[in-house]
C-alpha positions in Angstrom: 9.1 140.3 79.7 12.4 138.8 78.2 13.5 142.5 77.7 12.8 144.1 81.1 14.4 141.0 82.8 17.6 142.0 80.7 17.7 145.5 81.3 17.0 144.5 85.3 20.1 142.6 85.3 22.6 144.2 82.4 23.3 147.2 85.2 24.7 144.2 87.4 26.1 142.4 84.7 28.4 145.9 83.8 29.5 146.6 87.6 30.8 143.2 87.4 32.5 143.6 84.3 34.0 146.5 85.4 35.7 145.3 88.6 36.8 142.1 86.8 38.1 144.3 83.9 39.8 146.9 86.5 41.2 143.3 88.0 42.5 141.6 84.4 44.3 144.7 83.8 46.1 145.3 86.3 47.1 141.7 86.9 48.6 142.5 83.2 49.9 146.1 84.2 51.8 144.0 87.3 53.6 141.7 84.2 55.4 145.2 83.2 57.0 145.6 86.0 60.2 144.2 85.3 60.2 145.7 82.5 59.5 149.5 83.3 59.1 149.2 86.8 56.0 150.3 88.6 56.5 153.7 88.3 56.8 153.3 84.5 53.6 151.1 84.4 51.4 153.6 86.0 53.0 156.8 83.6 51.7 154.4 80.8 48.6 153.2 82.3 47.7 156.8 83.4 48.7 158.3 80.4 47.4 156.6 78.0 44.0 156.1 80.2 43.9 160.1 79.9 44.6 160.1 76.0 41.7 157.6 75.5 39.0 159.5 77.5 39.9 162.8 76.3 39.4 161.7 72.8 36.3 159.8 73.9 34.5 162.7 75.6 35.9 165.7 74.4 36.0 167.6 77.5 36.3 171.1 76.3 33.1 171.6 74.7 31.7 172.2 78.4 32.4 175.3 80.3 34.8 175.2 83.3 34.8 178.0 85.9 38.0 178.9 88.2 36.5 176.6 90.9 35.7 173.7 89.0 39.4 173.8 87.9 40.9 173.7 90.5 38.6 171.7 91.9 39.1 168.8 89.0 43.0 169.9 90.1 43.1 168.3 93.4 41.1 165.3 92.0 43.3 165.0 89.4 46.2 165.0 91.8 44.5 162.5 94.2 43.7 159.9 91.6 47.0 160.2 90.1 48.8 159.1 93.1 46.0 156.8 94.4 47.5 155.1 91.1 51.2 155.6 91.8 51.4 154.4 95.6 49.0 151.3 94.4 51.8 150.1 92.0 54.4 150.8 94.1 52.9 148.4 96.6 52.3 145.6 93.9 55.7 145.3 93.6 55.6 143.2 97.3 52.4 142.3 98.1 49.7 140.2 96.4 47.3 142.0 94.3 44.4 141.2 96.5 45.8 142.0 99.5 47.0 145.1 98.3 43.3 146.2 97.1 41.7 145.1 100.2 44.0 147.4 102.2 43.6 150.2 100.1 39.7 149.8 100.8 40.2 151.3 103.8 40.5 154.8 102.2 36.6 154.8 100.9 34.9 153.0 103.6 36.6 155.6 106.4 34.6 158.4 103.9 31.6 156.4 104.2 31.8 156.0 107.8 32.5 159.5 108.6 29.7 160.2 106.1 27.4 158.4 108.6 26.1 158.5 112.2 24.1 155.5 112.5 24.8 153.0 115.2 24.7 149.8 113.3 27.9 151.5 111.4 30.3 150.7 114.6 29.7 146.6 113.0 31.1 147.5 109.8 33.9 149.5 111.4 34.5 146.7 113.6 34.8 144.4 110.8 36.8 146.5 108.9 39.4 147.0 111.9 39.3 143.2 112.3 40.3 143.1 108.6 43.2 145.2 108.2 44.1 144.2 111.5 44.7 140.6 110.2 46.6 142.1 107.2 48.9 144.8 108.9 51.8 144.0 110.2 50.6 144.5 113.6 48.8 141.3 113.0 49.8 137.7 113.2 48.6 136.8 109.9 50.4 139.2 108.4 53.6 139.1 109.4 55.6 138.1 106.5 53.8 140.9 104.6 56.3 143.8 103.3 56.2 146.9 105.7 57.0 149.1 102.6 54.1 147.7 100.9 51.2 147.6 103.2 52.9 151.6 104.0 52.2 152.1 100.1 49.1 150.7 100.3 47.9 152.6 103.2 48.9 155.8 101.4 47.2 154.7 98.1 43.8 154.6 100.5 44.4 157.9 101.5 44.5 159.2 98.6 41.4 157.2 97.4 39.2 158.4 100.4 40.9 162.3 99.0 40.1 161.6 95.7 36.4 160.3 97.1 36.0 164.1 98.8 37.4 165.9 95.9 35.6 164.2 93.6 32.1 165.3 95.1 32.9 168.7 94.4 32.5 168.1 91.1 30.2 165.8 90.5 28.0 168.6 89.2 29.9 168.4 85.9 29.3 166.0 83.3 30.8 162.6 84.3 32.6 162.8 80.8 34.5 166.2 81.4 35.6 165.4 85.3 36.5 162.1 84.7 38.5 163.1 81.4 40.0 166.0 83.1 40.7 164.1 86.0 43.2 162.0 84.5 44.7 164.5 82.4 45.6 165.9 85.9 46.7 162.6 87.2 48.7 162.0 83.9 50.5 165.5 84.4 50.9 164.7 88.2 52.5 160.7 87.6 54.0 160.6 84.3 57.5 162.3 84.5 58.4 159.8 87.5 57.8 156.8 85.2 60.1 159.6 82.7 62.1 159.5 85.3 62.3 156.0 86.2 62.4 154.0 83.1 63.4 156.8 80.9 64.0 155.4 76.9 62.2 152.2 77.8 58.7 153.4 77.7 58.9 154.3 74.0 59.4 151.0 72.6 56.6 149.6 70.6 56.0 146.3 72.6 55.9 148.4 75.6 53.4 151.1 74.1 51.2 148.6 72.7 51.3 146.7 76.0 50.2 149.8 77.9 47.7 151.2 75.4 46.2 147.4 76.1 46.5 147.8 79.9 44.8 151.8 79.7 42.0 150.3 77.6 41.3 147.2 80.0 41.8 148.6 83.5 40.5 152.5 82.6 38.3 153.3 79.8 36.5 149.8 80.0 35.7 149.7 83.2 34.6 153.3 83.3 32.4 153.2 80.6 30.5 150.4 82.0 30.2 151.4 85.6 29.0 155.2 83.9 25.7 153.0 82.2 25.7 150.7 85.6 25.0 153.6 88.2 22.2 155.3 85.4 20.4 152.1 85.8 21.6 151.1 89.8 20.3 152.7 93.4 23.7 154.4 94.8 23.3 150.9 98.0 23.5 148.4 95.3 25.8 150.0 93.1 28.4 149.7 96.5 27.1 146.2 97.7 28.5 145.1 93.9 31.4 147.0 93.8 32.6 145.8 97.2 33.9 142.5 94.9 36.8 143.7 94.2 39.0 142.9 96.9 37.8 138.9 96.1 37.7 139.6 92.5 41.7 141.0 92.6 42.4 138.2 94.8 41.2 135.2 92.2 42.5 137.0 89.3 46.0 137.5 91.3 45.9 133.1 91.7 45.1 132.8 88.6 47.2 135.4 86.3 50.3 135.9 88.7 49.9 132.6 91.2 49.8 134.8 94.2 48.4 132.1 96.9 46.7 133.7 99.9 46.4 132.0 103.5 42.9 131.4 104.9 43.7 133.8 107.4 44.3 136.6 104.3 40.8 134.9 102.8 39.4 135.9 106.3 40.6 139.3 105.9 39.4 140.1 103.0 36.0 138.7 103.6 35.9 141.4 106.8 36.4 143.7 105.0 34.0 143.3 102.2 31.2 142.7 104.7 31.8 146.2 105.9 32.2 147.2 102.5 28.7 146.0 101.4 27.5 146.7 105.1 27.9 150.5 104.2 26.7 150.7 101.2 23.3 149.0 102.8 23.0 151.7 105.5 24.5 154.3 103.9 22.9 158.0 103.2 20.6 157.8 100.2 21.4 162.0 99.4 24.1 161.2 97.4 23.7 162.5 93.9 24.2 159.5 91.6 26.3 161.3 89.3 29.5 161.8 91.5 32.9 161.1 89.6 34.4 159.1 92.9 31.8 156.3 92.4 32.9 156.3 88.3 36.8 155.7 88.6 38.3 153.1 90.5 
């Protein structure tokens, strides 16, 4: 009895790990930033992150046709700069502000994905969200431009990254997700290069970002891979949809970022329609899809 009840609630324990441990490290990633800058951050976040799942699951001992390459390509690309324009808008708006805008990139896919009438609520209260957070809105109107523009493109590419990574969610988790951010790590890296040069090779600042890659990658992907073995696809999304509130208490508590109860507001809307979604959402969707692995 004692055993079943664990094994009934480790699956929701490990979704919850995950988002908090996607949340603690990138409130750390953030405390590089003056450092290496953004850009930097995310060439050692993604590169490392790629290192340590290619030695984890040694992707080339599966096959990989033409199509599944360049399939994984275009994943690869999208999740490298869902990564790169998130940063970039850390460096002006709070971190759960920033995450809850970007959630606009997944729950367009599962909207589109969906042509029942009870979905125009949770597209409603999504619209009501952002539109509190954009600058169009009066909450947000002290909110960088630049930011909420990174932002927005960083949901872009997540709801890309979503698509593309459907296409190969016939592969073993392990390869696509490996691959995947080799691809990202090929696509992001030489900016951080670019941008902080020399700086990225010193020890402290290796050692920092092998911390940050182990924390806010391979951690959390490891535990939401045993989460959605064990979790219906619904409840899987209902959990995940923490994460704009998770980002938001980690960013008060790791980088004092202080949020109105107007921006509280918004980012309730806009988990509502997150979990709203994943309630009424499609249950054909194989379980196994990369896009529901990597956040």
């Amino acid at each position: 009895m004692t055993f079943h009840r664990y094994s009934s609630i480790f699956p929701l324990l490990a979704v919850l790990g995950s988002v908090s441990a996607l949340g603690i490290g990138t409130s750390f990633a953030k405390q590089l930033f003056p450092q290496v800058g953004s850009l930097g951050t995310t060439a050692l976040r993604v590169g490392f992150s790629a290192l340590l799942l290619l030695a984890l699951w040694r992707p080339w001992r599966w096959p990989l046709s033409r199509v599944d390459a360049v399939s994984i390509l275009r994943y690869g690309v999208a999740l490298g700069f869902m990564n790169l324009l998130f940063y970039l808008s850390l460096r002006t708006l709070p971190f759960g502000l920033a995450v809850a805008i970007e959630f606009s990139g997944p729950l367009t896919v599962a909207m589109f994905s969906s042509r029942k009438l009870i979905d125009f609520l949770w597209l409603a209260l999504a619209i009501i969200g952002l539109g509190l957070l954009l600058p169009l809105g009066t909450g947000a109107a002290h909110l960088d431009p630049e930011g909420v523009l990174y932002a927005l493109g960083a949901a872009v590419c997540w709801g890309s990254y979503i698509v593309f990574g459907k296409r190969v969610g016939h592969l073993h988790a392990g390869q696509s997700v490996a691959l995947g951010l080799t691809v990202a790590a090929l696509a992001v890296v030489p900016f951080g290069i670019w941008h902080a040069g020399s700086a990225l090779l010193e020890p402290h600042i290796l050692l920092f970002g092998l911390g940050v890659a182990a924390i806010s990658s391979a951690l959390p992907i490891s535990l939401e891979m045993m989460a959605l073995k064990r979790l219906p696809q619904e409840a899987f999304g209902i959990m995940a949809s923490m994460e704009p509130a998770v980002a938001a208490l980690l960013g008060l508590l790791m980088l004092d970022e202080h949020l109105s109860g107007l921006q509280w507001l918004a980012i309730a809307c806009i988990m509502l329609a997150a979990v709203g979604c994943a309630v009424t959402a499609r249950r054909d969707i194989p379980k196994s899809v990369p896009a529901d692995v990597v956040m």
